[in-house]
GUVEX-839931 format. One line per field, with one value per atom (N, C-alpha, C): residue number from 1; atom name; x, y, z. Coordinates in steps of 0.1 Angstrom, whole numbers, plus 5000, padded with zeros to 4 digits. Atoms other than C-alpha are relative to their C-alpha. Example, Ala and Ser with C-alpha at 12.3 -4.5 7.8 and 13.67 -1.06 7.14 Angstrom:
<recs>
num: (1, 1, 1, 2, 2, 2)
atomo: (N, CA, C, N, CA, C)
xx: (5009, 5123, 5009, 4991, 5137, 4992)
yy: (4988, 4955, 5012, 4989, 4989, 5011)
zz: (5000, 5078, 5000, 5000, 5071, 5008)
</recs>
This chain:
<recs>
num: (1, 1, 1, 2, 2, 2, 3, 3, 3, 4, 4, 4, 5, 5, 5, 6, 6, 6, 7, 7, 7, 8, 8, 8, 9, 9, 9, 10, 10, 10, 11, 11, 11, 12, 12, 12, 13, 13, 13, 14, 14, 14, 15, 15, 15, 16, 16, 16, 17, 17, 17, 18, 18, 18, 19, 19, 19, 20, 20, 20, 21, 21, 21, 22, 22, 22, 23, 23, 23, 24, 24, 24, 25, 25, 25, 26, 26, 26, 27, 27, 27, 28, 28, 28, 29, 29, 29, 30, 30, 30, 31, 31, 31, 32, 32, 32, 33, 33, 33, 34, 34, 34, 35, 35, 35, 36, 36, 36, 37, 37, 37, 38, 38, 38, 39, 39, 39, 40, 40, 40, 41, 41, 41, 42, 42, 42, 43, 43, 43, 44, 44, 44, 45, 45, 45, 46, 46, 46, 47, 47, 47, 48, 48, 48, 49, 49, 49, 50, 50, 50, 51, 51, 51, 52, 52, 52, 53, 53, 53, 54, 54, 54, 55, 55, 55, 56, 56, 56, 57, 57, 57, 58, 58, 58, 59, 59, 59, 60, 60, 60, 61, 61, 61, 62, 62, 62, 63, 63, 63, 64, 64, 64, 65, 65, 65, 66, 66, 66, 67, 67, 67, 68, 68, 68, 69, 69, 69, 70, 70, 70, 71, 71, 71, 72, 72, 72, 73, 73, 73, 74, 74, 74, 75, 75, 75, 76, 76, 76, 77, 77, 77, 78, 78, 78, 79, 79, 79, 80, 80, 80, 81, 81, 81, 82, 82, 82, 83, 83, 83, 84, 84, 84, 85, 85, 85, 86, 86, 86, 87, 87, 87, 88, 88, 88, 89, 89, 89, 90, 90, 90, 91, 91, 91, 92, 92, 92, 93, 93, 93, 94, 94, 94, 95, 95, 95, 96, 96, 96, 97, 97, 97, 98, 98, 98, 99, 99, 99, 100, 100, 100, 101, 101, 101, 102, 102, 102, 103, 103, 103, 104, 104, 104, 105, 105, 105, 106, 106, 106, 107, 107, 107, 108, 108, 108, 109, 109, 109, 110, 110, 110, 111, 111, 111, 112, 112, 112, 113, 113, 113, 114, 114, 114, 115, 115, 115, 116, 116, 116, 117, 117, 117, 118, 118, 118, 119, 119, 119, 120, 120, 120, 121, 121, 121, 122, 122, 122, 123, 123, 123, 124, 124, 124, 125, 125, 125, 126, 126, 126, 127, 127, 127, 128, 128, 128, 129, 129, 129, 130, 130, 130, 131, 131, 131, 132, 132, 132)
atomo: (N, CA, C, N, CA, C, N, CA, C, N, CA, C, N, CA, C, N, CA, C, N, CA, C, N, CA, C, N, CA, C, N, CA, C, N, CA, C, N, CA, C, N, CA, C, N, CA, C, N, CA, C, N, CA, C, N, CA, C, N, CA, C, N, CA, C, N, CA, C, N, CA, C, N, CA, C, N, CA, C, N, CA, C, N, CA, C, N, CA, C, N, CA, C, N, CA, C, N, CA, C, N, CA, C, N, CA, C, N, CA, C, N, CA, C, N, CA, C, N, CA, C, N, CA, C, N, CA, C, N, CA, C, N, CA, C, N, CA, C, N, CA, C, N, CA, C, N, CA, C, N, CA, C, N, CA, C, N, CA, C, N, CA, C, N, CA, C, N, CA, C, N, CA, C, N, CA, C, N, CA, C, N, CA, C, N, CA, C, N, CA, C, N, CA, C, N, CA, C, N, CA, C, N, CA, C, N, CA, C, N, CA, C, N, CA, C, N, CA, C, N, CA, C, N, CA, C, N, CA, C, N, CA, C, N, CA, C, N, CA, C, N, CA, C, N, CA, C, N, CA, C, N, CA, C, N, CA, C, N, CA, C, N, CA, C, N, CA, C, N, CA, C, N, CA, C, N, CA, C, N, CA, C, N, CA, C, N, CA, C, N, CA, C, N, CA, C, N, CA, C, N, CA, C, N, CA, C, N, CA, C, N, CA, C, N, CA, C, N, CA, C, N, CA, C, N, CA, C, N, CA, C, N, CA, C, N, CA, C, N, CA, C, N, CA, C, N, CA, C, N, CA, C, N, CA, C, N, CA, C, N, CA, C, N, CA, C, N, CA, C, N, CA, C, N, CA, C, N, CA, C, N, CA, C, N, CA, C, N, CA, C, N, CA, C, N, CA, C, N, CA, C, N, CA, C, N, CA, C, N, CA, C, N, CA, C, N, CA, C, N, CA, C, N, CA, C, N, CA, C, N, CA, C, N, CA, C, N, CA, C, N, CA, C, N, CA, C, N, CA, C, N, CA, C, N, CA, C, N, CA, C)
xx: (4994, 5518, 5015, 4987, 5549, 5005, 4986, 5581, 5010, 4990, 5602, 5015, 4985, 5642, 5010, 4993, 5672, 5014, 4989, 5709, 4997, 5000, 5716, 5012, 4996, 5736, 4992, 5008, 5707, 5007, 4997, 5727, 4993, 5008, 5709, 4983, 5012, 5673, 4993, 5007, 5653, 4981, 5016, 5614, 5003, 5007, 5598, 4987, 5012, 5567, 4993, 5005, 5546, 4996, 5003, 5532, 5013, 4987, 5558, 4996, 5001, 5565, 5004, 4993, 5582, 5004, 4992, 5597, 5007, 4994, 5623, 5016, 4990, 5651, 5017, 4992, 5683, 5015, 4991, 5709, 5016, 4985, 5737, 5013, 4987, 5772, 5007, 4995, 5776, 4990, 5014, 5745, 5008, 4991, 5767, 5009, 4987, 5798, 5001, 5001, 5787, 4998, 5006, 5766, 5005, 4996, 5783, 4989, 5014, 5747, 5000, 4998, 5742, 4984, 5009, 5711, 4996, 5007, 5693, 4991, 5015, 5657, 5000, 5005, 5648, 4982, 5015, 5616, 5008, 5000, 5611, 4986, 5012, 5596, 5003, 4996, 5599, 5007, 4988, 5630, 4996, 5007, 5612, 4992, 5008, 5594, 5013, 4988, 5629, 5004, 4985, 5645, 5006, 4994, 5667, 4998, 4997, 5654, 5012, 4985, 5686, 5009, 4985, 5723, 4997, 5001, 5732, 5011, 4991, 5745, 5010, 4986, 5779, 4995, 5008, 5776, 5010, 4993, 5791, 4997, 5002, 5795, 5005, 4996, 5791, 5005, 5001, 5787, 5004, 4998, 5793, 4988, 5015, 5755, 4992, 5007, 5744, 5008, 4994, 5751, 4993, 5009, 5743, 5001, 5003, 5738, 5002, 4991, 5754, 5001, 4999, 5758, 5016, 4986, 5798, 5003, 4998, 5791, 5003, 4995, 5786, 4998, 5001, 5782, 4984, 5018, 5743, 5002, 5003, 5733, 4983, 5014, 5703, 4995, 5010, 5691, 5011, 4989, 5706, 4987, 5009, 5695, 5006, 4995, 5704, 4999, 4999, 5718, 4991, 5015, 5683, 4992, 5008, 5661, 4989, 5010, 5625, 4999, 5003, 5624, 5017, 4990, 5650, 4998, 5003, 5656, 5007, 4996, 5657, 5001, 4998, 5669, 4987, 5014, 5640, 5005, 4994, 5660, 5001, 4998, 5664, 4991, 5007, 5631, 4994, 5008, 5610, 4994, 5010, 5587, 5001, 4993, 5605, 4984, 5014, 5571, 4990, 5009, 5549, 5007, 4998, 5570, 5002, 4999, 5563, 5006, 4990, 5588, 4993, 5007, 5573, 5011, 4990, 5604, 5014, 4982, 5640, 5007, 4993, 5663, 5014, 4984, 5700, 5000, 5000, 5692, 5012, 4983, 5725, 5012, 4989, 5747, 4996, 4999, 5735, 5008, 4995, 5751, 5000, 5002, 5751, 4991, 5007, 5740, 4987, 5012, 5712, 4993, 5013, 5681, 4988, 5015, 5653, 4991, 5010, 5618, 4990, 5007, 5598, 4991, 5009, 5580, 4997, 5001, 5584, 5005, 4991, 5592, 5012, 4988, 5628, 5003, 4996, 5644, 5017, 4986, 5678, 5005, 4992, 5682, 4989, 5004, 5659, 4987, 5016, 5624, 4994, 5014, 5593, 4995, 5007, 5586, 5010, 4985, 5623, 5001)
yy: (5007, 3463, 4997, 5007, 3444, 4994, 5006, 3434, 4997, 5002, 3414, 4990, 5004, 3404, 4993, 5007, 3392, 5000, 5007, 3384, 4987, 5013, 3355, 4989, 5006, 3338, 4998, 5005, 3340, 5010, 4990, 3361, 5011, 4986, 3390, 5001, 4997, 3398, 5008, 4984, 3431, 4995, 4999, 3438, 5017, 4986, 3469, 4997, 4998, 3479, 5015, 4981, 3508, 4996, 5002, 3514, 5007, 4998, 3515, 5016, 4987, 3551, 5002, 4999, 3547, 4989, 5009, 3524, 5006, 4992, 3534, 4991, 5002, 3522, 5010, 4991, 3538, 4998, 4996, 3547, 5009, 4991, 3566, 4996, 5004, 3559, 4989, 4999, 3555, 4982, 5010, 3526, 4987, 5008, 3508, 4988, 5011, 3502, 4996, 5010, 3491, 4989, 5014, 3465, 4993, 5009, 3455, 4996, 5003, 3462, 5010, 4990, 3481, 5012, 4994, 3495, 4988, 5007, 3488, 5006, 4995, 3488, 5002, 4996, 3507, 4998, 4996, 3503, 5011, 4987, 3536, 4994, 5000, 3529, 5011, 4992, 3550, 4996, 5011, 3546, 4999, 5008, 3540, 4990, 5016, 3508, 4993, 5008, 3494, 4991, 5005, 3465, 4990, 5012, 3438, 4987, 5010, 3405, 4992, 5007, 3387, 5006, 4993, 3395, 5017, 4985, 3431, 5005, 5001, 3445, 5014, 4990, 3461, 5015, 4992, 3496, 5004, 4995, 3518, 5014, 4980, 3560, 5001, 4996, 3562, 5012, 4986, 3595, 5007, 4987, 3626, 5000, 4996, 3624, 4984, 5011, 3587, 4987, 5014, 3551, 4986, 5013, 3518, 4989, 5017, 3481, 4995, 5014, 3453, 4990, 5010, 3418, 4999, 5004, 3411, 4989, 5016, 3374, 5002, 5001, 3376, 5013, 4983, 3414, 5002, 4996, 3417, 5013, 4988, 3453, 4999, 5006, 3456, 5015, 4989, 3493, 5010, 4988, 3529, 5008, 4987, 3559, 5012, 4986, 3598, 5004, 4993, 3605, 5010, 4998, 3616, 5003, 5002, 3610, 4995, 5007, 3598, 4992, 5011, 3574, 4994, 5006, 3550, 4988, 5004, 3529, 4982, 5016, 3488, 4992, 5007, 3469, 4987, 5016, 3447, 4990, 5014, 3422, 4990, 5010, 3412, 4999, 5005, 3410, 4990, 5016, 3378, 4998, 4997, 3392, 5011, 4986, 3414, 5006, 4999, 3409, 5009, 4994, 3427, 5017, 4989, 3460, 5005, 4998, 3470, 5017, 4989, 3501, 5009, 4986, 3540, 5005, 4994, 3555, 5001, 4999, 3557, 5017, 4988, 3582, 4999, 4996, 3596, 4992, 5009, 3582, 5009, 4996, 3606, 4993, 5010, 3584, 4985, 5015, 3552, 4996, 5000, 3528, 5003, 4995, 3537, 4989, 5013, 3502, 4996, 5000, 3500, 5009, 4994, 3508, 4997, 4999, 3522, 4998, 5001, 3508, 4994, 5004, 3501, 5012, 4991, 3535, 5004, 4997, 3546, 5018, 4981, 3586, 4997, 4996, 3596, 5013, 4993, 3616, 5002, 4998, 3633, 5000, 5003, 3635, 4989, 5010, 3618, 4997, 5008, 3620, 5010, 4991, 3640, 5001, 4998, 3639, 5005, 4993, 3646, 5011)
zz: (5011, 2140, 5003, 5004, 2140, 4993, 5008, 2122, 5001, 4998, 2127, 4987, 5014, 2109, 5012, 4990, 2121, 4988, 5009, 2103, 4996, 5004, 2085, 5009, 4989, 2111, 5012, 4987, 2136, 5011, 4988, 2162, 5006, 4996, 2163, 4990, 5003, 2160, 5004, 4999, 2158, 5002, 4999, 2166, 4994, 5003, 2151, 5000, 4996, 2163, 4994, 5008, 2146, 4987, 5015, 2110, 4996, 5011, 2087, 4999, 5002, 2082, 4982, 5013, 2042, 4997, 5008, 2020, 4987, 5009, 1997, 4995, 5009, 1973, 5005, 4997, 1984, 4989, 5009, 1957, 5003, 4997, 1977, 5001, 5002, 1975, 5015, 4984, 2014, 5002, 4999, 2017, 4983, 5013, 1982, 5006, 4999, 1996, 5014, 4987, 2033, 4999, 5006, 2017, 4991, 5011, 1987, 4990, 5002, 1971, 4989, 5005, 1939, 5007, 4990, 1961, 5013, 4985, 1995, 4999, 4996, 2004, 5009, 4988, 2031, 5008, 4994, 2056, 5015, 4989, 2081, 5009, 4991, 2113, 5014, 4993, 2143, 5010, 4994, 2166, 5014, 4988, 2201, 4995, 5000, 2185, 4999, 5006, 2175, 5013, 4988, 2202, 4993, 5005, 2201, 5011, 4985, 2219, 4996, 5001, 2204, 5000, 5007, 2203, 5002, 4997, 2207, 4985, 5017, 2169, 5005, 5004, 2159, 4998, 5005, 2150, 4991, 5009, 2124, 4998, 5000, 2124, 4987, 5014, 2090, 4993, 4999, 2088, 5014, 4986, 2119, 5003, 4994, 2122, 5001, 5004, 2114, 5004, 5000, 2126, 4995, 5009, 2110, 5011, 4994, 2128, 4992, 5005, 2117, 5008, 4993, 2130, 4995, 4998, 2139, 4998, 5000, 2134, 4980, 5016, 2094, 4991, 5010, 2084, 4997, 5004, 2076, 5007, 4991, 2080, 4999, 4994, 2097, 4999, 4997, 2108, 4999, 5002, 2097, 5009, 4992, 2121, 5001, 5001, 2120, 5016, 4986, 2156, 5004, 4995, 2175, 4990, 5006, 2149, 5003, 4996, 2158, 4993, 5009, 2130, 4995, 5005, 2115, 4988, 5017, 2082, 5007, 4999, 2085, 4988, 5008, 2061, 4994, 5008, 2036, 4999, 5004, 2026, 5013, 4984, 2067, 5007, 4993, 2074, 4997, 4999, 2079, 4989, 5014, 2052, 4996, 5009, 2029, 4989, 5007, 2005, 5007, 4996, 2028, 4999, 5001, 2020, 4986, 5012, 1990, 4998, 4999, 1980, 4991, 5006, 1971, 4992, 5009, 1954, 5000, 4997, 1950, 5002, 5000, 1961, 5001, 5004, 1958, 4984, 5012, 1921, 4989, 5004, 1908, 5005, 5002, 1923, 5000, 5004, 1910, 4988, 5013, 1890, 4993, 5012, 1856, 4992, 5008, 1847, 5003, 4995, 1867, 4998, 5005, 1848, 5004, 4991, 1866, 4990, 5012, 1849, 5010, 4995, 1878, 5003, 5002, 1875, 5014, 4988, 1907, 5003, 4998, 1919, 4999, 4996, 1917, 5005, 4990, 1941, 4998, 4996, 1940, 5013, 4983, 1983, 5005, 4984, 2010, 4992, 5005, 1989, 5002, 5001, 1989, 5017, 4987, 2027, 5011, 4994, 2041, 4999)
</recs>
């Protein structure tokens, strides 16, 4: 199975290969104000399918344990990964066909907006989710 995304400038472009491992709603403070997003959707696939045949992306140490992908040309984030992690989190919104991921639950839902009301009847998760 593959999936492929890309920024919206075209510069850079990702492959993932593998079955989706998760889909998830992300609500954390850190995933907010990178994006400018009052959430981001995550897809989990495993990080030996991940390459890049375009462009080579920016990175960001968000965290002491975690870095994110970014395109330097117009800011799109693309892929967050937990320094040696087997699996890693790609951005829905940047792939080709965001539609074919349909999202299992939200998590970090204590620090969401306030305004943002959940009604899509989905799990909520205070940290990573029921399988983390």
């Amino acid at each position: 199975m593959t999936h492929e995304g890309g920024c919206f400038c075209g510069k850079l472009r990702y492959r993932a290969e593998g079955r989706p491992l998760r889909v998830m709603h992300c609500h954390c403070t850190i995933c907010r104000r990178v994006t400018g997003a009052p959430v981001v959707t995550w897809i989990t696939f495993p990080t030996k399918g991940l390459s890049w045949p375009k462009g080579e992306p920016a990175r960001l140490k968000s965290t002491a344990s975690a870095t994110r992908y970014f395109c330097a040309g117009c800011g799109t984030h693309l892929v967050f990964v937990i320094d040696g992690a087997e699996e890693l989190d790609v951005t829905v919104a940047s792939l080709d066909h965001p539609e074919a991921a349909k999202p299992e639950h939200h998590i970090f839902v204590t620090t969401r907006v306030p305004w943002l009301q959940l009604s899509d009847g989905l799990p909520e998760y205070v940290d990573w989710g029921p399988d983390l």
